[in-house]
N, C-alpha and C positions, 0 to 999 in steps of 0.2 A: 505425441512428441514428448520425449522426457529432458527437463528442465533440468540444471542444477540449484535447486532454491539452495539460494545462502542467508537466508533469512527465515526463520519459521520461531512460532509460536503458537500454546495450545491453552485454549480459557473455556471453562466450561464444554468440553467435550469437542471444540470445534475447533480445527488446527487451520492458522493463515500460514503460509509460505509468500515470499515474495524473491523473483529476479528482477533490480535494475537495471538499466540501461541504455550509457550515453547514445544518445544521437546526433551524431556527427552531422547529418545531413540535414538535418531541422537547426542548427544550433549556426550562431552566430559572434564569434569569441569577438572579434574584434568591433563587435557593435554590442559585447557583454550580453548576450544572452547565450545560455546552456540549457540546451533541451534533453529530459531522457525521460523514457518509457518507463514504465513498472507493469509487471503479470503479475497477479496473486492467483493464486490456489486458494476455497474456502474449500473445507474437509468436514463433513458431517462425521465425527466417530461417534456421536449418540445413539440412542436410539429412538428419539424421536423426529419427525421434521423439524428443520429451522428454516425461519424467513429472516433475508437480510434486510432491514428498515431503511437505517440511516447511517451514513460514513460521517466521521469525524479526523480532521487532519490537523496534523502541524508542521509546520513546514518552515524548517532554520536555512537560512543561506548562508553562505560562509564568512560573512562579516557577523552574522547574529541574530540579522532580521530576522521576528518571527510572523508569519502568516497563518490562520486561522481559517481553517473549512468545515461547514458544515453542509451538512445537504442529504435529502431522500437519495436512497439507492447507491447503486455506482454505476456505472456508464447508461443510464438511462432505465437501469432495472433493480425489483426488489427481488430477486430470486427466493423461490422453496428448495432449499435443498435435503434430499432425502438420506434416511441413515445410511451410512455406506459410500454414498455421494460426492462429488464436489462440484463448484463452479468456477471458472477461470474468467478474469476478464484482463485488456490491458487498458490502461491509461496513460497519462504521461505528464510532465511537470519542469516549466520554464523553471529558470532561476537567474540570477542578474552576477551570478558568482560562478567560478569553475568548479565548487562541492558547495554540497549542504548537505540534509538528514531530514528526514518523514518518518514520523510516528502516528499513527491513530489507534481508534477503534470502530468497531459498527455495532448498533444496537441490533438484536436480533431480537426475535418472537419466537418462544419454546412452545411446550407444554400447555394447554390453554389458552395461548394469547401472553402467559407471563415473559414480561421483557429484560430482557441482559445484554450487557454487554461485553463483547470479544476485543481480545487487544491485537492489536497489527504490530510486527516488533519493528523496533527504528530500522531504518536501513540507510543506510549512508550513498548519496550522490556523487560520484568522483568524475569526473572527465580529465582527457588526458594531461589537460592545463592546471590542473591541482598540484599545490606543490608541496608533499609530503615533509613533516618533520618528525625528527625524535625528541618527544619529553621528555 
């Protein structure tokens, strides 16, 4: 199934993509909660295997509040992924506002066991209830 990622960056040989997206049917405006999904794409263009460790999040709502994740894996796994390779997974992220922005990264495991980390580039959360301005 081919995505439109409008979100992508490349750190050390390993490209994230990410599509958002609200969910209407999880989401609760008038009791302020806003739910959407997120896919990422993790892209081995190295050439060696990577293993994904740990995810790192931050996570702004649209008043400012910042939320802090950390955690082994993503959705319950540390994937190997192989050169050439990728892994997809999706997850998903309340918010108590109609927009916010997610930014992380994930530690991976290269070459030997030596550890680095890949950036996830922000991607911005908008549901239809977002009310756009110009600066």
């Amino acid at each position: 199934m081919s995505r439109d990622y409008k979100y992508e960056k490349t750190t050390h040989d390993v490209r994230v993509r990410v599509v958002p997206e609200y969910q209407a049917e999880q989401s609760s405006p008038e009791e302020e909660y806003y739910f959407w999904s997120y896919t990422i794409e993790i892209q081995n263009d190295g050439s060696v295997p990577v293993q994904l460790k740990t995810r790192f999040w931050r996570i702004t709502d649209g008043t400012g509040r910042t939320e802090e994740v950390r955690g082994p894996g993503v959705v319950g796994q540390t994937p190997v992924i192989e050169p050439g390779q990728s892994f997809t997974y999706t997850s998903g992220c309340p918010l108590p506002t109609p927009s916010g922005i997610m930014v992380g990264s994930y530690q991976m495991s290269g070459d030997g066991g030596k550890l680095f980390d890949v950036a996830v580039p922000a991607f911005s959360l908008d549901s239809p209830f977002t009310v756009k301005s110009v600066n």
